[in-house]
C-alpha positions as a printed Julia matrix, in Angstrom:
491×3 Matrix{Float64}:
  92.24   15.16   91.34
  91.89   14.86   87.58
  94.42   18.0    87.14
  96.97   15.99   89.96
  96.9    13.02   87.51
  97.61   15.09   84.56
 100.85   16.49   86.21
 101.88   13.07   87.4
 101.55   12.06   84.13
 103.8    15.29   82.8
 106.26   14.42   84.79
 106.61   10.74   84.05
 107.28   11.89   80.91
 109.58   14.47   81.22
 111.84   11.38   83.62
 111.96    9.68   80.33
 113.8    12.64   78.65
 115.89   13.05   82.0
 116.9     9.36   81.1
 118.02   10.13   77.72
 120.32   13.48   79.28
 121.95   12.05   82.05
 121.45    8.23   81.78
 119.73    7.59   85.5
 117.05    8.73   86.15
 117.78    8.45   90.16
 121.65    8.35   90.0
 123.46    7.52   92.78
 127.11    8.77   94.31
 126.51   13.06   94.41
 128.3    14.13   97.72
 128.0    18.18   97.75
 131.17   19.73   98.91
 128.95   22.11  100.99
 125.57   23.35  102.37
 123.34   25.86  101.71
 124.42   27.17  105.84
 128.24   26.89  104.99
 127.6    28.72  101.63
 125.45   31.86  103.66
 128.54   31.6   106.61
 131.45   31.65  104.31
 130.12   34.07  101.96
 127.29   36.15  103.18
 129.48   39.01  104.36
 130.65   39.81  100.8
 129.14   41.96   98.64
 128.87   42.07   95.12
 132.42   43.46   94.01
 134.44   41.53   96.75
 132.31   38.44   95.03
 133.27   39.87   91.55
 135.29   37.37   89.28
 135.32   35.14   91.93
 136.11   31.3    90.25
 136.24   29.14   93.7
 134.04   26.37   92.32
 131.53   24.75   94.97
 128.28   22.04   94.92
 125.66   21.54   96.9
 122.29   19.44   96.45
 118.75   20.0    97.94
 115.38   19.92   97.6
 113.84   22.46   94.44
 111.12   24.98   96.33
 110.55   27.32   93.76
 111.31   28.16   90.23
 111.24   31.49   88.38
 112.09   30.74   84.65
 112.41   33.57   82.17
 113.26   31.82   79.11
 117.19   31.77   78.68
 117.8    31.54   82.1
 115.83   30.83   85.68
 116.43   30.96   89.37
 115.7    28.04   91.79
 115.23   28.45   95.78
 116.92   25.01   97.33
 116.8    23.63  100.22
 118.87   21.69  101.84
 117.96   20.65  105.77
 118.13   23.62  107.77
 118.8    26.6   104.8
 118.14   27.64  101.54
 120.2    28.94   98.79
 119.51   30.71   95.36
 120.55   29.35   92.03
 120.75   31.28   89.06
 120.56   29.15   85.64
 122.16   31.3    82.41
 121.96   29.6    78.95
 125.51   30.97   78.26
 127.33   29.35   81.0
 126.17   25.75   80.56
 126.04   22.99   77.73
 122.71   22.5    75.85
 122.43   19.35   77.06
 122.6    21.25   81.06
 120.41   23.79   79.99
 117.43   21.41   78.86
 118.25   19.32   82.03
 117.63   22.61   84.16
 114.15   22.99   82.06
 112.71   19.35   83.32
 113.47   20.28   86.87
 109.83   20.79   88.7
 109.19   22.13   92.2
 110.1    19.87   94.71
 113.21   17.6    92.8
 116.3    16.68   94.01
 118.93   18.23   92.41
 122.96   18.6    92.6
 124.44   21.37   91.13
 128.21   22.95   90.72
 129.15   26.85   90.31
 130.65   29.55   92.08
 129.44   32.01   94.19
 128.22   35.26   93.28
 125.31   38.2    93.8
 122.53   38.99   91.52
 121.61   42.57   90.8
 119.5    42.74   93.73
 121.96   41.85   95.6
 121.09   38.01   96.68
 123.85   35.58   97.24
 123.45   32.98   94.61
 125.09   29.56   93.38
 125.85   30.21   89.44
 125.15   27.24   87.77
 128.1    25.5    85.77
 126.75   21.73   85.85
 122.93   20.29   86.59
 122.15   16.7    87.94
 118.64   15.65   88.45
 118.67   13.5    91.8
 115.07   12.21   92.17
 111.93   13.43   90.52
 109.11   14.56   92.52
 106.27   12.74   90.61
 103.8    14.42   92.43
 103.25   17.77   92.85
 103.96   20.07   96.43
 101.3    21.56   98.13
 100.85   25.37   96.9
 103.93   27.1    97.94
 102.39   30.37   99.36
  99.33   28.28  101.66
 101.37   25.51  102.16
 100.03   22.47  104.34
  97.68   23.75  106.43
  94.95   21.25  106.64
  95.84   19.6   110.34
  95.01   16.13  109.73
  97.13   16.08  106.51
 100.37   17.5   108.74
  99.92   14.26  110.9
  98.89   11.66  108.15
 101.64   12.97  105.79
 104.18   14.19  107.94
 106.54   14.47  104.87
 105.01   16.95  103.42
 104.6    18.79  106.64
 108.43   18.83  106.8
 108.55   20.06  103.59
 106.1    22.8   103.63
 106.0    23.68  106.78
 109.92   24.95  108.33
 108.61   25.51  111.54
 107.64   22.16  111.98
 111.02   20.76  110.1
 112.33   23.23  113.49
 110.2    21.83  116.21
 111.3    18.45  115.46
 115.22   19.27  115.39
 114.66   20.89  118.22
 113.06   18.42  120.46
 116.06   15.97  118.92
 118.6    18.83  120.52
 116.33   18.97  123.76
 117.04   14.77  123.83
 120.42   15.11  123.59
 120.54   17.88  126.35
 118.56   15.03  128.49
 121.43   12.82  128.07
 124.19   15.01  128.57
 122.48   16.17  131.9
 122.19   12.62  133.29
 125.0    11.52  131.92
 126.85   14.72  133.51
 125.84   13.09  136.99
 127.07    9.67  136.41
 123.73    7.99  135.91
 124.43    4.99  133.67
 122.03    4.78  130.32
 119.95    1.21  130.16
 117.29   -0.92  128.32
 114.8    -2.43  129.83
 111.88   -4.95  128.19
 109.11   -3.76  126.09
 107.26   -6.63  126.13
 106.51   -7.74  129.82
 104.82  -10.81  131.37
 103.19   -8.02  133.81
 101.71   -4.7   132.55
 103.21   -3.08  135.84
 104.57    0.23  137.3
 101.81    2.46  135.95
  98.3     2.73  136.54
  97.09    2.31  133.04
  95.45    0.01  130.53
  97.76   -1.83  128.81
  97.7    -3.8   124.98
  98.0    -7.11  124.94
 100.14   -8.95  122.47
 100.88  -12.9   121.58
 104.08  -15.27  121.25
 103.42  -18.08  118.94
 106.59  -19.92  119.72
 106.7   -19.55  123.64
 102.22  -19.88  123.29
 102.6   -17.07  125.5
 100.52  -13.54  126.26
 102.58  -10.62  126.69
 101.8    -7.46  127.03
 103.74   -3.89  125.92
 105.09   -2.02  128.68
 103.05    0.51  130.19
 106.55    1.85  132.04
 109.88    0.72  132.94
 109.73    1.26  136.63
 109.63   -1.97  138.32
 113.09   -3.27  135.91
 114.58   -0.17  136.59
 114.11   -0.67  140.2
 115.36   -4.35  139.92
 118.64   -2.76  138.82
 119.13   -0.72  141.96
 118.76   -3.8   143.81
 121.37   -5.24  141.46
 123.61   -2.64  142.6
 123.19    0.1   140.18
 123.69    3.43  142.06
 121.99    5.72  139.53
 119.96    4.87  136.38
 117.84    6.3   133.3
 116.35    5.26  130.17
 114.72    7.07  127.52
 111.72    4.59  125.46
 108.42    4.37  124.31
 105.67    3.29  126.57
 101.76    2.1   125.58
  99.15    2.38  127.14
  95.72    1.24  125.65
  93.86    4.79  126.22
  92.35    7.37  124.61
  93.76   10.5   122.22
  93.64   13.82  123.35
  95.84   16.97  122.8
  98.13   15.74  126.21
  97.75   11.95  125.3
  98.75    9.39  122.59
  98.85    5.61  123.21
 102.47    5.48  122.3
 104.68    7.61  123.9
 108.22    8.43  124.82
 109.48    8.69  128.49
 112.25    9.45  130.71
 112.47    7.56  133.7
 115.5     8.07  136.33
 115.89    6.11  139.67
 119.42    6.77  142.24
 120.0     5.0   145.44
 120.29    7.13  148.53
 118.06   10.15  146.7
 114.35   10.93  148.37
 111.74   12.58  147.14
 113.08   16.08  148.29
 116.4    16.15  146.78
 114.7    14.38  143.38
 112.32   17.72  143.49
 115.86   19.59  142.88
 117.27   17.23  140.65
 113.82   17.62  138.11
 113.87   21.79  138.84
 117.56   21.61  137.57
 116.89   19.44  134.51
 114.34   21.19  133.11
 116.01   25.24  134.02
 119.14   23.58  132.31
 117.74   21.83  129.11
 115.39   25.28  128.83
 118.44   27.13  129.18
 120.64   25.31  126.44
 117.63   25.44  123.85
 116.64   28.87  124.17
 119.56   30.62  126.06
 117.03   31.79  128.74
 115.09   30.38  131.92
 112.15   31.99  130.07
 110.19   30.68  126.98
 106.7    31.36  125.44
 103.61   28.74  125.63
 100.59   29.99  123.77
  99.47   33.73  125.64
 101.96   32.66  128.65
 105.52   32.73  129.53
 106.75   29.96  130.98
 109.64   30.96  133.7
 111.92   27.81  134.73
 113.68   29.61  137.48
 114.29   27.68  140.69
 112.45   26.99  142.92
 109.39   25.96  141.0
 106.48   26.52  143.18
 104.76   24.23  145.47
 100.93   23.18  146.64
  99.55   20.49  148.71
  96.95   19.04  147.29
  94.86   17.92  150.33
  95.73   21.48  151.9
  94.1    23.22  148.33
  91.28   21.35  148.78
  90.68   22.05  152.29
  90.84   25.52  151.08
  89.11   25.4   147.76
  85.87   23.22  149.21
  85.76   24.68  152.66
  86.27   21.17  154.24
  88.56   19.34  156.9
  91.52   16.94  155.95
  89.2    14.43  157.86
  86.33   15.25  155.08
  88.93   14.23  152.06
  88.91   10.71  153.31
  85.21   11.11  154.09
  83.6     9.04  151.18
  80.27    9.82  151.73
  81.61   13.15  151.88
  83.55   13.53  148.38
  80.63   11.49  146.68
  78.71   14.67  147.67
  81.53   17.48  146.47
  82.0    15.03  143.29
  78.37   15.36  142.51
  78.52   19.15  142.49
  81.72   19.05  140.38
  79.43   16.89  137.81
  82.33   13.99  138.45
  81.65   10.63  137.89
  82.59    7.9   140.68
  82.65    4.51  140.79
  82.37    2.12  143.2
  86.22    1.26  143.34
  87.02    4.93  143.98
  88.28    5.49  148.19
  87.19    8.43  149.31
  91.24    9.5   148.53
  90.82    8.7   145.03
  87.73   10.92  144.51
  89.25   13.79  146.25
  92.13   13.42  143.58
  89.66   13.49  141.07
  88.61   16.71  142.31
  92.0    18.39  142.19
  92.33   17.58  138.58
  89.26   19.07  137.54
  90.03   22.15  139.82
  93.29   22.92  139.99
  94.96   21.52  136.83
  94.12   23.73  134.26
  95.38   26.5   136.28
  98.59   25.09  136.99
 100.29   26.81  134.22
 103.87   27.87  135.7
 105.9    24.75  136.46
 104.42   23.89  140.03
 105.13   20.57  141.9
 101.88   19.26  143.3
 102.55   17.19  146.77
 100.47   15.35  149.0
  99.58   12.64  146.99
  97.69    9.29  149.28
  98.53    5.9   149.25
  95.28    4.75  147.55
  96.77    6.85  144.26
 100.47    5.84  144.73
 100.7     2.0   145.13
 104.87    2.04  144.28
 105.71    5.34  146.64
 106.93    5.22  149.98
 104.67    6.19  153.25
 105.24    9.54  154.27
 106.6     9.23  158.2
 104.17   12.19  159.57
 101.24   10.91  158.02
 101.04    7.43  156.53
  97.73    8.56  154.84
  99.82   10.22  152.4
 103.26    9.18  150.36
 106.71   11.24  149.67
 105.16   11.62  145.93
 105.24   14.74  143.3
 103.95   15.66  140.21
 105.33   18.66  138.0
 102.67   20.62  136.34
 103.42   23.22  133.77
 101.37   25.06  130.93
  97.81   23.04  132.75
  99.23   19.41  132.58
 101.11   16.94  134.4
 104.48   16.53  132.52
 106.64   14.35  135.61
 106.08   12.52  138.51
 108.25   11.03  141.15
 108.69    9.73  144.69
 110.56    8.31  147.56
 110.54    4.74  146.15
 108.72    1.93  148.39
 111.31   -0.61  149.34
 109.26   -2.66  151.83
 108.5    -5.86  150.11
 105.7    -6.65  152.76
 104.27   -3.49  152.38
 104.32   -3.53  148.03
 102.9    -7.06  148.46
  99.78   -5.73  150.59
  99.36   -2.49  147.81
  99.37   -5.1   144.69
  96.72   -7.28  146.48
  94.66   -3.84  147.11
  94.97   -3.11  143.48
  94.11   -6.45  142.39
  90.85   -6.43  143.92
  90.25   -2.75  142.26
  91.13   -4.27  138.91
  88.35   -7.34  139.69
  85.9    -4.22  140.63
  86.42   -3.3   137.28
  89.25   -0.58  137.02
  91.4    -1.73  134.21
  94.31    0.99  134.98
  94.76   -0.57  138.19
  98.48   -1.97  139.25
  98.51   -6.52  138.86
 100.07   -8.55  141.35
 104.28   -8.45  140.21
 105.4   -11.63  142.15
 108.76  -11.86  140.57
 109.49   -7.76  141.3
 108.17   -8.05  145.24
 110.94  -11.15  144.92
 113.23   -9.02  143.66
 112.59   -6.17  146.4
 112.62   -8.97  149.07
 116.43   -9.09  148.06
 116.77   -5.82  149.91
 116.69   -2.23  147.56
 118.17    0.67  148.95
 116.22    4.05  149.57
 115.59    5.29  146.49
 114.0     7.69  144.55
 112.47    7.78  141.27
 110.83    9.86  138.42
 109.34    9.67  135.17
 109.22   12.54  132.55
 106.87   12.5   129.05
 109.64   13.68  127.08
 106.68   14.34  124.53
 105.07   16.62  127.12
 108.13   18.33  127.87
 109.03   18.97  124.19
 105.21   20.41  124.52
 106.45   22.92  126.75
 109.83   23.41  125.91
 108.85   24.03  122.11
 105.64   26.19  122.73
 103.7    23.33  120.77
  99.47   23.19  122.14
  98.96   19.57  121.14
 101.22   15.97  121.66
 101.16   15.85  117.53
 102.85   18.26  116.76
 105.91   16.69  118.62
 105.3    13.56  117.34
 106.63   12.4   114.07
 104.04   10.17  113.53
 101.11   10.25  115.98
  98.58    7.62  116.4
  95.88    8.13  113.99
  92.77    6.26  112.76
  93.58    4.97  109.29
């Protein structure tokens, strides 16, 4: 820490000197006529000779990496965004005043620099300097360039340094910003209009989850931060919206965990007229055509798998795997004496608010998900887990619900919306008494959305997507931090 301080130090001093060169010591107004990626396009097919008296002057500015000084003269790696390019510092082509300039720059300044293009002797395409401007002075000193940041918890708490250290990271995150954008385009392709809904809500509804709870001093009222947008974006199809989607954060007051963080971003998508079927297709196509954009391929790797987005994406009941997996009867799944007993030998914890439905869902997860590792829709889902989804017609027992699992964890879900207000009424009132049972995840009464619903709502379908998740996937990233900027972290 001691030998940190001392460079600090060091470097304070040297910004006083940098004051006395160049007046500033954080000047202002340096617009590079190029980047390090246009330099490497324009010029990387010449070689030496073709680059030989070449006086086409050029600047660009970046981020100092590395330094290699040899007394009259140095090179500098910078980096600017996405590339790097090579400077080569000669005593004889500058001023004096440039030259001792170029010998206060430290690893990990801004700088701006002008000069023409040419190749050293080993044959790397360099910027030869002609005029040096420090930007900003990096007081403190980078990470060690060859080990970089690896310590995991420093990557999250100082994701700046991650960036800087770290280019595959600095990739992941452009990339999930391109795989956004694809998201867009693909809705937006289909005529689905982009909206906003409320973060703050008077009911934590359209999830089952936990939600925080926040205060307005000048209303003297408790709100709470969304836990999803469903029940708004629902409100606009009744409005008269034919098709939908927004892309925002939800919270939900619940643990960490490599899948989870308590503030997340999700894509949720509703259309009038669409059921749960043709919204399987629609969320097959998505995810083969963003895949296909980012990587040029159907095909991309996750950890020791590859992950193939080819459609169809497979399908399993989940009451029909569990008939098969436990050697019971569909009657025996909504048997609760009968699932206490297969929870027990599963070492699965129920509580008295769990239906017999609920605990055989309980089993699936523990199962089945972890093997779920090529995108597979999971069907079948009951009422008791599904209080928004519409009753399936053959059996009422169940609802026209999916969930998408890839790479062992559910990344989307969606359904044949319910539209009968009656019906919604009776499922909050069910969930109400769950929550007074003790489960805090389940769904409160929404008086003003079963209002809105008794205004009539079309059939509909609906879906949500953890963008994070998806980026997960998409980006061949094991943990929801590493697609986070800035995940939630103890301080």
């Amino acid at each position: 820490m001691n030998q940190e301080l001392d460079q600090v130090q060091a470097r304070k001093v040297k910004v006083a000197r940098i004051t006395e060169l160049q007046g500033h010591p954080y000047p202002n107004a340096f617009t590079p006529s190029t980047t390090a990626r246009e330099v490497h396009h324009k010029y990387g097919e010449l070689d030496a000779v073709a680059l030989e008296g070449n006086t086409e002057s050029l600047s660009v500015a970046g981020r100092i990496m590395f330094i290699r000084d040899f007394g009259k003269g140095a090179f500098f790696k910078c980096r600017d965004s996405f590339s790097e390019i090579q400077l080569f510092l000669s005593k004889k082509d500058v001023t004096e005043e440039t030259f001792e300039l170029a010998k206060l720059v430290d690893a990990g300044d801004w700088v701006y620099v002008s000069g023409t293009v040419f190749r050293t002797q080993k044959g790397e395409l360099s910027v030869k300097i002609r005029e040096l401007t420090i930007l900003s002075k990096c007081l403190r000193p980078l990470p060690e360039k060859f080990h970089g940041l690896t310590d995991v918890e420093q990557r999250y708490r100082k994701r700046y340094l991650d960036l800087i250290m770290n280019q595959s990271s600095f990739g992941t995150f452009a990339s999930r910003s391109k795989m956004t954008t694809h998201v867009r385009q693909f809705f937006e392709a289909k005529s689905y209009l982009e909206v906003e809904t409320p973060m703050m809500q008077h009911v934590a509804s359209g999830a089952l989850a936990r939600p925080f709870k926040t205060h307005h001093n000048a209303l003297d009222l408790d709100l709470y931060l969304r836990v999803a947008p469903e029940l708004f974006l629902k409100r606009l199809i009744v409005g008269g919206f034919p098709k939908v989607f927004e892309i925002n954060r939800n919270f939900r007051n619940e643990g960490i965990s490599p899948q989870h963080n308590p503030e997340f971003t999700e894509l949720e998508y509703y259309e009038a007229y669409a059921t749960c079927e043709s919204y399987i297709g629609l969320t097959e196509n998505l995810f083969a055509d963003v895949c296909q954009k980012l990587h040029g391929s159907l095909e991309v790797a996750f950890g020791d798998h590859t992950l193939s987005f080819k459609n169809p994406f497979k399908r399993l009941h989940m009451f029909t795997a569990l008939q098969e997996r436990l050697n019971v009867s569909l009657d025996d799944l909504f048997d609760r004496n009968t699932m206490i007993a297969q929870a027990g030998t599963h070492g699965i914890d129920v509580q008295e608010f769990h239906s017999a439905a609920e605990i055989s869902v309980l089993i699936f997860e523990t199962l089945f998900e972890a093997e779920l590792i090529q995108p597979t829709f999971v069907v079948g889902y009951p009422v008791e887990v599904s209080p928004l989804a519409r009753r399936n017609d053959e059996d009422p027992r169940f609802t026209d619900r999916f969930e998408l699992y890839i790479g062992g964890f559910e990344v989307a879900n969606g359904f044949s919306e319910l539209n009968d207000p009656e019906d919604q009424r009776s499922r909050f009132e069910a969930q109400d008494t769950f929550r007074k049972q003790g489960n805090f995840e389940a769904l409160p009464v929404d008086w003003e959305f079963i209002e809105a619903l008794s205004h009539g709502m079309p059939p509909t379908a609906g879906a949500g997507i953890g963008i994070d998740r998806m980026a997960m996937v998409l980006l061949n990233q094991p943990s929801i931090r590493d697609v986070i900027l800035f995940p939630t972290l103890k301080p």
